[in-house]
Each structure stands twice: as C-alpha cells, then as structure tokens.
N, C-alpha and C positions, 0 to 999 in steps of 0.2 A: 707883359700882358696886363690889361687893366681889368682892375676887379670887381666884383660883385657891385649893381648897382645899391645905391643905400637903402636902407629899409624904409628910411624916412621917409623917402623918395618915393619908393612905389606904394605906401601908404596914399602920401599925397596926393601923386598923380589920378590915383583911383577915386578918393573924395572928390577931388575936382572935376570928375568925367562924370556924364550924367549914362547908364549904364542903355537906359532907352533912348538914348538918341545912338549910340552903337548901334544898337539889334535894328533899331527902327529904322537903318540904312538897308536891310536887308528883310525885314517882316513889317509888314504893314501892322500895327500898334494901336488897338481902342480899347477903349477904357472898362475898365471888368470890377469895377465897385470902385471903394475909397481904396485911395494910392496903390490901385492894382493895374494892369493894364495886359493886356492878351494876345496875340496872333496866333498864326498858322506851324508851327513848328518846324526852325529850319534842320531841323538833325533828321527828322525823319517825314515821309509824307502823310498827309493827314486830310479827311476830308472836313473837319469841324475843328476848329482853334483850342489847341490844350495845351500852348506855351505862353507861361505867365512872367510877366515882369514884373518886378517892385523895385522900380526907383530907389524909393527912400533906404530899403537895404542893399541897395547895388546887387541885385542875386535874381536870376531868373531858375525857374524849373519849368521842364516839360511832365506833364502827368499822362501822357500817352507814352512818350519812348523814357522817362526819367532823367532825363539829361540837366543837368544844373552844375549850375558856378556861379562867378563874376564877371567882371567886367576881362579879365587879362582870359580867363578860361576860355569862353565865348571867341575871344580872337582867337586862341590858340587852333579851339576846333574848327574853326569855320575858313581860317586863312594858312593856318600850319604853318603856324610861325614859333618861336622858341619865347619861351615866359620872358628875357632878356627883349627880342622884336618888339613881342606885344607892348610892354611898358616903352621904349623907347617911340613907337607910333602914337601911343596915347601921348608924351609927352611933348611930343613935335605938335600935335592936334591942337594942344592949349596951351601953347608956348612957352613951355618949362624947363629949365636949364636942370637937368640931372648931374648927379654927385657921385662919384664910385669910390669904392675902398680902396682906398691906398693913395686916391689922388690921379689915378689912372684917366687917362682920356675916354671918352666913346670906342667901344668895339669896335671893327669891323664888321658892315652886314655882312651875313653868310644866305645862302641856299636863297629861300622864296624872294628875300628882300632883294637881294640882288638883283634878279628878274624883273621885278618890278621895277627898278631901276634903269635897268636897261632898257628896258621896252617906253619908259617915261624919255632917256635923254633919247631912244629914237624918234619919237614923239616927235620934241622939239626941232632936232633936225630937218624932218621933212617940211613940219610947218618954214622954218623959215627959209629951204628951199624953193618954196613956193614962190617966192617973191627976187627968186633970182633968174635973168635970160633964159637961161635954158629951159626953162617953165611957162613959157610962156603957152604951148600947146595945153599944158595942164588948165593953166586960167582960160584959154578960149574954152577946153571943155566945159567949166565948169557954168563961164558964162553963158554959152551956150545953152547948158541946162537951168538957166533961170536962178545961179549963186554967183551975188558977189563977193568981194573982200570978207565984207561983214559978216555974210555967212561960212563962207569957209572958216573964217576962225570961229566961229559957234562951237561948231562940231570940230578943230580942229583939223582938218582937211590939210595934207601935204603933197609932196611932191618928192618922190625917189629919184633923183639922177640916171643917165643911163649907166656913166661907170661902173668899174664891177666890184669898188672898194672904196665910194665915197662916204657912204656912213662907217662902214668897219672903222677906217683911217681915225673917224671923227669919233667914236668912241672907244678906240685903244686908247686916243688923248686922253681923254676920260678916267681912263685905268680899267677898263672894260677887257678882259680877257676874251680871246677865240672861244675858249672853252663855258665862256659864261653867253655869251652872242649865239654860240648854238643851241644852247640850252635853253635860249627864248625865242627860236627860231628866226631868228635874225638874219642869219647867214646859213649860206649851204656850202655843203665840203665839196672841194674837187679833187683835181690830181697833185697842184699846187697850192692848197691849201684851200681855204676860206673866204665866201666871197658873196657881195650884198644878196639878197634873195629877193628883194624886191629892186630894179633897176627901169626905169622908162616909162613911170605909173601913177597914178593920179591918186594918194593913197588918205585911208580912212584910219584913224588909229580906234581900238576895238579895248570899249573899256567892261568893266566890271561893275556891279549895282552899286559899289563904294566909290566909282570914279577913277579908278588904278586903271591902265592901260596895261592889259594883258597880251594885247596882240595886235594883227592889221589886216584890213581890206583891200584890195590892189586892184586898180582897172589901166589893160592896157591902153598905151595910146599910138602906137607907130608898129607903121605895118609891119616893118621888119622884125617887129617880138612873134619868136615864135611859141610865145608861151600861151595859155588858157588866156579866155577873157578876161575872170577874176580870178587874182589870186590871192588866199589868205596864209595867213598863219599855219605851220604847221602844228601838230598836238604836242601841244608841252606840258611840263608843270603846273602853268596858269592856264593857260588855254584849252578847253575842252567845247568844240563846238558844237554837240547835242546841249549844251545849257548854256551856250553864250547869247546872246540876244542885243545887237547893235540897235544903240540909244535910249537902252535902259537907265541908263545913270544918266540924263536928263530927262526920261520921261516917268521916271518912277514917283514922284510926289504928287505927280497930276493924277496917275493910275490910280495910286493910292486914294486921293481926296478924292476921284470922280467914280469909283470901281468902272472902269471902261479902258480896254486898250483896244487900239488897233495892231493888226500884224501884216504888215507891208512885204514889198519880197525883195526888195535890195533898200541899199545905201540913198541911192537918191532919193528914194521915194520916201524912204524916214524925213530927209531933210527936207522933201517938199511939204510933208503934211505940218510937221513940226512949225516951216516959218508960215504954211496960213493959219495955223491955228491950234491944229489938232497934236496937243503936244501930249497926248498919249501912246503918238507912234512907235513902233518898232520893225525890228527884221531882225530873221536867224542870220546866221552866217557862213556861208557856202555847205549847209545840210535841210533837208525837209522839217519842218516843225515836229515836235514829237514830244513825247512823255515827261522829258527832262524840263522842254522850257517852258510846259505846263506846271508842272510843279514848285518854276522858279516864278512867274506867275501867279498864281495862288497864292502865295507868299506876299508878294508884292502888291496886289490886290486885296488881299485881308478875305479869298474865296471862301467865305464860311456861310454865302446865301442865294438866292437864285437873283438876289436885285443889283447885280454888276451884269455887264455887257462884255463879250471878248467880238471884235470886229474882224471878221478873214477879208481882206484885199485881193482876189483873183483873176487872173485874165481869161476872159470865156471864149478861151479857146478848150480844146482836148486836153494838153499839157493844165491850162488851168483849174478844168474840172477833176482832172486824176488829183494833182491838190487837195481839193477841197473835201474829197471822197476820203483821201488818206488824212485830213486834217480832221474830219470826222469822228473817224476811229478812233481818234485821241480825246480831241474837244469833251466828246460826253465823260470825262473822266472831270471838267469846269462843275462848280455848283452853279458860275454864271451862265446866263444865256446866251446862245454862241449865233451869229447872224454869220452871211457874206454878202458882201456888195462888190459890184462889178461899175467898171468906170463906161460911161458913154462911150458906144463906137472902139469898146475894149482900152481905150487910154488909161494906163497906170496912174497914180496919184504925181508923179511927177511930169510926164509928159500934159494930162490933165490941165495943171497948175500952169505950164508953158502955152498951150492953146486954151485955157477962158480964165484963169486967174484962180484966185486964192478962194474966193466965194464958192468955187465949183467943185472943188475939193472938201472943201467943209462938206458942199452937199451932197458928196458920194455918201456919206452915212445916212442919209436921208433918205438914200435906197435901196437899205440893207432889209435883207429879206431873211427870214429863218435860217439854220444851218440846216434843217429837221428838213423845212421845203426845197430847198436846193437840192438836198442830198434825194428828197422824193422825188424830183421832177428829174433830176439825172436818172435814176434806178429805170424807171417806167418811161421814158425815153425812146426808150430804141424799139418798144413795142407797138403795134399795130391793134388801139384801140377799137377799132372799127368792130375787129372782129371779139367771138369768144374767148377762143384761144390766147390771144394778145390779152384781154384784160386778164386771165387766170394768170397767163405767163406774170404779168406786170406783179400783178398782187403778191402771187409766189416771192418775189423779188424784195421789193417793196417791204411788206408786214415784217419782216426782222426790223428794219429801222425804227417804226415804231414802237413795236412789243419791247425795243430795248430803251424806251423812254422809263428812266423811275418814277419820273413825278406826274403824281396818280389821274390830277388834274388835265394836264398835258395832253396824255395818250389817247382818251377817248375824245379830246377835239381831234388830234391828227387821224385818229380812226375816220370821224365824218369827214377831213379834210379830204383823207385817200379815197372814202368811197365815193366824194363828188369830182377827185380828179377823174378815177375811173368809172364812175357812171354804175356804179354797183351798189347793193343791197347793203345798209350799215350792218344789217346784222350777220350777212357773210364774210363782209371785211374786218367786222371786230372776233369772231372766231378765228380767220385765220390770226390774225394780231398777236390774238390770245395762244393759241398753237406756237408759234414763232416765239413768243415771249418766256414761254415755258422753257422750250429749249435755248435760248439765250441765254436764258437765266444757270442750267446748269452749265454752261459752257463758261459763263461769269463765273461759278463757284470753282473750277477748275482753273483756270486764268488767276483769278483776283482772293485776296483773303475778303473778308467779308468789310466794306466802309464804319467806319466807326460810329456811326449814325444810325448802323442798323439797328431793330426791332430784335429782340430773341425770341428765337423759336419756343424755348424751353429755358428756365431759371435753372435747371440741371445743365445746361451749356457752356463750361465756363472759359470756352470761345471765342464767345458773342457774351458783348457788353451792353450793361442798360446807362441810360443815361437818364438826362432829365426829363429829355422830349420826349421818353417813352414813360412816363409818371403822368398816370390819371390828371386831367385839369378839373379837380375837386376842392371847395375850400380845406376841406382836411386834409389832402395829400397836400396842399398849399401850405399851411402851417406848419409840418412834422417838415417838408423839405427847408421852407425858410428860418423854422430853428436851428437845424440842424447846420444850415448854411453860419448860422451867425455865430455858432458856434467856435465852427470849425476856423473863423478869420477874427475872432474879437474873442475867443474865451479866455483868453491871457487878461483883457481888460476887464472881465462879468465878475458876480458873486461869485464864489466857486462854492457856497449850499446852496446856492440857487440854482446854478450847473448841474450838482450832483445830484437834488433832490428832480431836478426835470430829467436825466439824462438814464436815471434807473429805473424811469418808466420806460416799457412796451412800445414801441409806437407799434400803428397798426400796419401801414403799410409794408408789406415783405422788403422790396430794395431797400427801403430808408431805413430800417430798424436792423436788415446787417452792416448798415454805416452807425448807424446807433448802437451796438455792440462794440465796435473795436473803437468809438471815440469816446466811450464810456469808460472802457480799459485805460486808456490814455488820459483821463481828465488830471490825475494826480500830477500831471509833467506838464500841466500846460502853462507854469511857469517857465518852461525850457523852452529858448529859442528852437521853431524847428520842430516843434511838437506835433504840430497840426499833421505835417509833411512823412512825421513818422506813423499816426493814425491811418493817412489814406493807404501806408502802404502795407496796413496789415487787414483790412477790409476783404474780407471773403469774394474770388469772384461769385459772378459777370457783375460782381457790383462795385469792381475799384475804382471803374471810370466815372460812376454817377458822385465816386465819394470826390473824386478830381475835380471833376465841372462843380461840384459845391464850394471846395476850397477856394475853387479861384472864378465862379462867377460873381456878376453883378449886383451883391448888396443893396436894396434899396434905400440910399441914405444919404448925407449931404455931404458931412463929416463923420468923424471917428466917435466922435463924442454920442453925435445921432444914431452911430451903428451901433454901438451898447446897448444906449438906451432904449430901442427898438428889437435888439433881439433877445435884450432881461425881459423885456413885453410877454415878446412870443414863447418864451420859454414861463414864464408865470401862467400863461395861457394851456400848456401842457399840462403843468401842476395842477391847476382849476380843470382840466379837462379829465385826470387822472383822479379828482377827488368824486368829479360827480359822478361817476363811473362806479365809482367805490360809493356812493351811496346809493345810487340806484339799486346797488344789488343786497346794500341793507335792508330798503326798505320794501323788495322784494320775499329777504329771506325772514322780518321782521311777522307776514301775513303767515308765517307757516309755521309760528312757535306760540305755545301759550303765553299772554304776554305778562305774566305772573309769574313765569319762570325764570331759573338764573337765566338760560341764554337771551331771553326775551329781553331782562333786563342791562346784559352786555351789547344785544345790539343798541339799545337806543343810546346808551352812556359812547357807545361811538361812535353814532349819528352826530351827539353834541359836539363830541369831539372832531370831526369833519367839519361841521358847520365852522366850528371858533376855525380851524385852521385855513379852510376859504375866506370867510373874514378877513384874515391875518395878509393872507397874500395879495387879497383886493385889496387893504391898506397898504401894502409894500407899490402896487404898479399905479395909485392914484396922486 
C-alpha cells in the first residue's frame, strides 16, 4: 500500500492553488475591501453575502453559518472527498507530480472519485459514438434541430448505441466495475446481470458548476424504444436533480459577470440560446425548478441585490402557465428581478432559432415581461370583468401576489398596476393588498425563519439580527461604524494606544458599542492571527451579524498601507470626539462652582489639560 502523501507536498500544492479561484467555481466572488473578497455562502442559504475569502491566507469563513478552512477543507465539504482526493485534484489542476512516504505510487481512487470517473470515460464514449454508422439517425436529429459537428462537441453531445452492453464492455476495459457502473447510474440490473441504461439515444452528458460530469440526458430516437421520451440519470451519489441545472458549467461566468440568467426547459433549447448568443442559458433536468436550484443560483449569480435579472422561458400554453405559477412561488425567494418571456406563435428558443435565426432568439428577452404581471394577468384571467362580482372575485385572488411583494417601492406601483387592470378604486385595491399582505406575512413567519436582512422588531430579539443596513445613515453613526470596521481588519497593523485609548470610549450608537465591548476585550490579542474572528464571535446578540458584515465589508481604501492610515484617522477622530465631550461638560460644571474654589480651580487645571491633549492628537493625524 503506498503511503501518506508528503507533507512537502500538500504544503505546496496549497501555496500553489489560488483558494478563490476554487470557491469562485462555485460562488460568484466581489471584492469586500483590500485583499478580501465575498459571496453568497455555499454551506448554508443566505439572502445577503456573509462568506469571506482571503486569498492571500488561503482561508475562507462564513459569519452567518461559521464555516471556515482552506483550500483541501472547502473541497472536502463541498465534494466529499477524502483530504488524500482533495490534494490529489488540486495537484492534477496545476500539474504537480506528488511524492508519497515510502516511495509508494498514487492510491487508488476510492468512493466519489471513482464516479466521476466513470461518468467522465462514459462521456467519451458516447461522444465518439457519434461519429460512428449507427449514429447516423442521432446526427440527422441533431441537424435537423439546427447543430452541427461543431456544436455537438460544444456541449459534448453523444450517441448511446442500441446494444445492451456496448459502453459496460467499454468500461470494464477500463477497470470499471458493475458495481461502481451502478453506482453512477450507468447500468441497470436485470435477471442476467447488468446492462447499458441508456441504449438508442441521442445523449447530453449533465455536468456540475466545476465541469465533472455527474450524469446524463437521453432522447429517444426509434420508434421501437419503448422507453420515456427523456431519460436521465437515475439519483446517485453525484446526481441529485432538484439542484442540477444543465449548462451551468458553461454558463456560469457569463451569469456571474452579467447577474442575468435565463432558465430554458430542455437540452436544446440551452444550446440554441447559448450558440446565438445568450450564453447565460440553462435547464433543470427531468424535475420542475424549485428551491434547490434557486439557491444554486444565488450563488452563482452573487444574488445579494435586486439589479440582476433571472429570465423564465415558457410555453403559453396551460402546461406553460402552471410553470410559471409554480416558478413563482419559488422565484420571490431571488433578490433578483424575475421576468417571463414567451416565444412568438409559442416557439421555444430552439425551434425559434430553426424558423427566423439567431437574432430572434436574442430578441425573446426583449419581451420579457414582469413575473409580478404574468402571474397577475394569469390569476384574474378566468374572471368576468364586466361584472361586480368578477372584479371582487379577481381582486380576492390577485391582492396576495402583491401584498407578498417585500420591496416597499414595488407594491404600491403593482397596487395601481392591479387597480387599472381591474378598473377599480386605488384605494380599495391597496386595502385589500394590505389585508392579504398581513396575512402572508404570518404565514411567511410560519414557513420561513426570518431573511438575514431583516429589520428587528426589538434589540431584546436575539432572533433577529441587525446589520449595517439597519444603522441610521448619520455622519456619526458613519464614523463609530467605519472605526470600528478598521479596526476589526487593520488593528494588527494601528497603534495599539491609539486602539486602546479610542476603543475605551462609549460609542453612542447601541449596536456598534455592543461590537465596541467585546473588540475592546480582545484588543490585547490582536497580535494573534485570528483575533478579529474570535471578537465577532463573542459579540452579544442580534448584534453578531452587524459585527460579521464589519469584519468583512468593504473598507474604503486603495491599499493596506491606506487602510491604516485612514482608520488611525477615524479612530483619532473618536478621541477628539471624546475630549470635547469631556469639556463641554467642564465648562458646563465650571458656571456652577465659585471659581475661587478648590473645585473651580481643578476644573480649569483640566480644561488645560484637555486642551494640550487635543493638541497632541491633532499633531499625531496632521
């Protein structure tokens, strides 16, 4: 058996890996001050971005779920692979020849990696099936839908033989076990054994946001299959298709850079938007869209604002609108704006693209209309405007979509939008709105924990967390927050009397001053790597989260050198803030003593004394 890989080794390998170009295959990644950088949190869902990376120490943490490691940890959680896989993947990635103890060869992969493996050499097989006789029905389909050569190898696109054992064959050569073939859904068991599961099919191989081909898409082609139209993958290990999402892993960096995806409802229709243009396309994979591959989404997207776009593709017909109704019900869980567009004369983005071209495709988004309006002109639909009855019916109906809008802006345009669909009084349709919204609302708090973004009710809550968006926009709550920000990311680099003497004043703001307690406790360690991280996490709630988003937002600074010297500023500025304070209320208590008296004469002797030490600090920050 070969031994432990060397230490050297996975030292190395790690220096070598850049830790955000990992994570950033899977979480959209913007920049959160000097060599910090942020997204959506893949360990848990989240509606506001509280997972930090830093590069330069190869170490992420989340300050909503607490999740943190390295580079090999992150694989581990996210792929469930063995610390031995992880270093071995990173070291293939940057083409590293690894060392083991004793002189031992490479392991063999075990469990995940195998999977992937096998699902990768079926991969290849089908592709280059494609290009053999028997395939030729596969290519007229494909040409007939408007793909040639060049596109099918895009997306990889193969071709399953009809036999019942011409991939198995081909990867037992391999060393591919039955036992490992099943377990990536490859083969189905019979009476005689084991045998292809996809056979006579024009097939899609079905990757993962890193590119690994976890499974497959199958479309029959001859009439004698008496199988389903499409068939996928069954549920395995890799494969889970409430969060698979076909042509992610090409559309995900466009998603990313543009916040815009489209959500198509098959295979083709990915690759028609994809070659004219719209390469933020995607599709689920033989399930309805839902919770899961919203959240995979978000992620991908970097959803932390309402200025990204998610695009629904539907057919309007019945079948299409029940879609869009159940796509609904999810969507409003996007911070982005959610549209649907419908293709001319009902044509999908693939058939589309076959009758007027690539231009016309593009312009299906050009016709995307609200999700909000769709979903309102479906609801009130079936009613009979005309009458009374019909509009109150309608309204009845209707007013929950609305009232279930959060954003505050929003709701009372759709309120006028509904009352001129239905030709009724604003101020009857915004009461029922309002009536509807109420009860939405607790039916929300039964359902949902509360979004991380919310407002508290009560500072006795410690439930519900404040953050920074819920911090007065005052220049003084501006200063006490952005000291305390510079603190918490540069006090390793500041005075530490200049730390101390700012940090055992008061602030005045309630939230920031119980983050100003427990980083005051800690200031003595902030020599020690790691400090900061042990501060947020003794912060009294509902206020550990605002101490989180301080640690790890967006410093305003160029460099490290600039983020010092900008937040010695702001903290001098405390000090000066804290003296005049203290003499205001000398020269208050100064009017109410004889001033012949010893106390009269102790306060002015530390008036002077105030004065020289304002001096002193204004000559420190000039």
């Amino acid at each position: 058996m070969a031994g432990r890989i060397r230490q050297a080794d996975v030292d190395e390998v790690k220096a070598r890996t850049n830790i955000a170009d990992i994570i950033g295959e899977r979480v959209a990644l913007k920049s959160a001050g000097v060599g910090s950088l942020k997204g959506l949190c893949p360990f848990h869902d989240e509606r506001s971005p509280s997972f930090n990376v830093r590069p330069q120490a190869g170490f992420y943490h989340c300050f909503g779920c607490g999740e943190s490691g390295d580079v090999y940890s992150f694989l581990r959680a996210m792929d469930h692979v063995t610390f031995t896989e992880a270093v071995e993947r990173l070291a293939g990635r940057i083409g590293y020849a690894l060392h083991y103890e004793d002189g031992g060869a490479a392991p063999e992969h075990t469990g995940r990696a195998r999977l992937f493996a096998a699902n990768s050499a079926a991969a290849e097989f089908f592709r280059a099936q494609l290009m053999t006789p028997e395939a030729d029905t596969a290519r007229r389909f494909l040409g007939q839908r408007g793909f040639d050569a060049g596109a099918a190898g895009h997306f990889g696109v193969g071709y399953a033989p009809k036999g019942w054992e011409g991939m198995t064959k081909a990867l037992r050569a391999q060393g591919f076990t039955d036992e490992e073939l099943s377990s990536a859904g490859l083969v189905s068991q019979g009476q005689r054994g084991v045998y292809d599961r996809f056979r006579g099919r024009v097939v899609w191989p079905i990757r993962d946001v890193t590119g690994q081909v976890i499974g497959f898409g199958a479309r029959k082609l001859y009439d004698d299959d008496n199988g389903p139209k499409y068939l996928n993958t069954p549920e395995t290990t890799l494969y889970k298709k409430t969060n698979v999402l076909y042509g992610l892993d090409l559309a995900k960096r466009d998603i990313s850079r543009e916040h815009r995806v489209v959500v198509v409802e098959g295979y083709t229709d990915v690759m028609a938007c994809h070659l004219a243009g719209i390469t933020t396309a995607i599709a689920t994979c033989g399930t309805a869209f839902g919770a899961d591959h919203i959240t995979v989404l978000r992620r991908v997207m970097g959803d932390d604002s309402t200025a990204g776009e998610v695009v629904f593709t539907f057919d309007p017909d019945a079948a299409g609108q029940k879609a869009a109704l159940r796509a609904f019900a999810d969507a409003k869980r996007f911070n982005a704006q959610t549209y649907v567009a419908t293709g001319p004369e009902g044509l999908d983005p693939c058939d589309l693209r076959l009758a007027r071209g690539d231009g016309a495709v593009r312009a299906l988004l050009e016709t995307k209309v609200p999700m909000v309006e769709f979903v309102l002109d479906q609801r009130i639909g079936g009613f009979d405007l005309a009458s009374v009855e019909g509009r109150v019916g309608a309204l009845r109906t209707a007013a929950p979509v609305v009232g279930e809008l959060r954003d505050p802006l929003l709701q009372p345009e759709y309120v006028r939008v509904l009352a001129r669909r239905l030709g009724m009084d604003t101020e009857d349709v915004r009461r029922e709105v309002e009536r509807a919204g109420r009860g939405g609302a607790r039916d929300d708090r039964r359902r949902d924990p509360a979004p991380s973004d919310a407002v508290p009710e009560s500072a006795d809550d410690a439930s519900l967390r404040v953050t920074l968006a819920t911090l007065p926009r005052t220049p003084e709550a501006a200063l006490e927050r952005d000291a305390l920000m510079g603190v918490l990311q540069f006090g390793h680099r500041m005075d530490p009397t200049l730390v101390t003497r700012a940090l055992e004043l008061p602030l005045r703001l309630p939230p920031l001053e119980a983050v100003r307690v427990a980083v005051f406790a800690a200031a003595g360690t902030m020599q020690r790597p790691g400090w900061s991280v042990d501060a947020v996490a003794t912060v009294r709630e509902p206020y550990r989260s605002l101490a989180a988003e301080l640690l790890a937002g967006n410093f305003p600074a160029l460099d490290d050198d600039a983020a010092v010297a900008s937040a010695s500023d702001l903290l001098r500025r405390l000090v000066l803030r804290g003296l005049d304070r203290e003499k205001a209320e000398m020269l208050g208590a100064i009017q109410r003593v004889p001033a012949d008296s010893e106390e009269g004469r102790g306060i002015r002797l530390r008036l002077r004394e105030l004065d020289a030490r304002r001096q002193t600090i204004a000559d420190e920050g000039s």
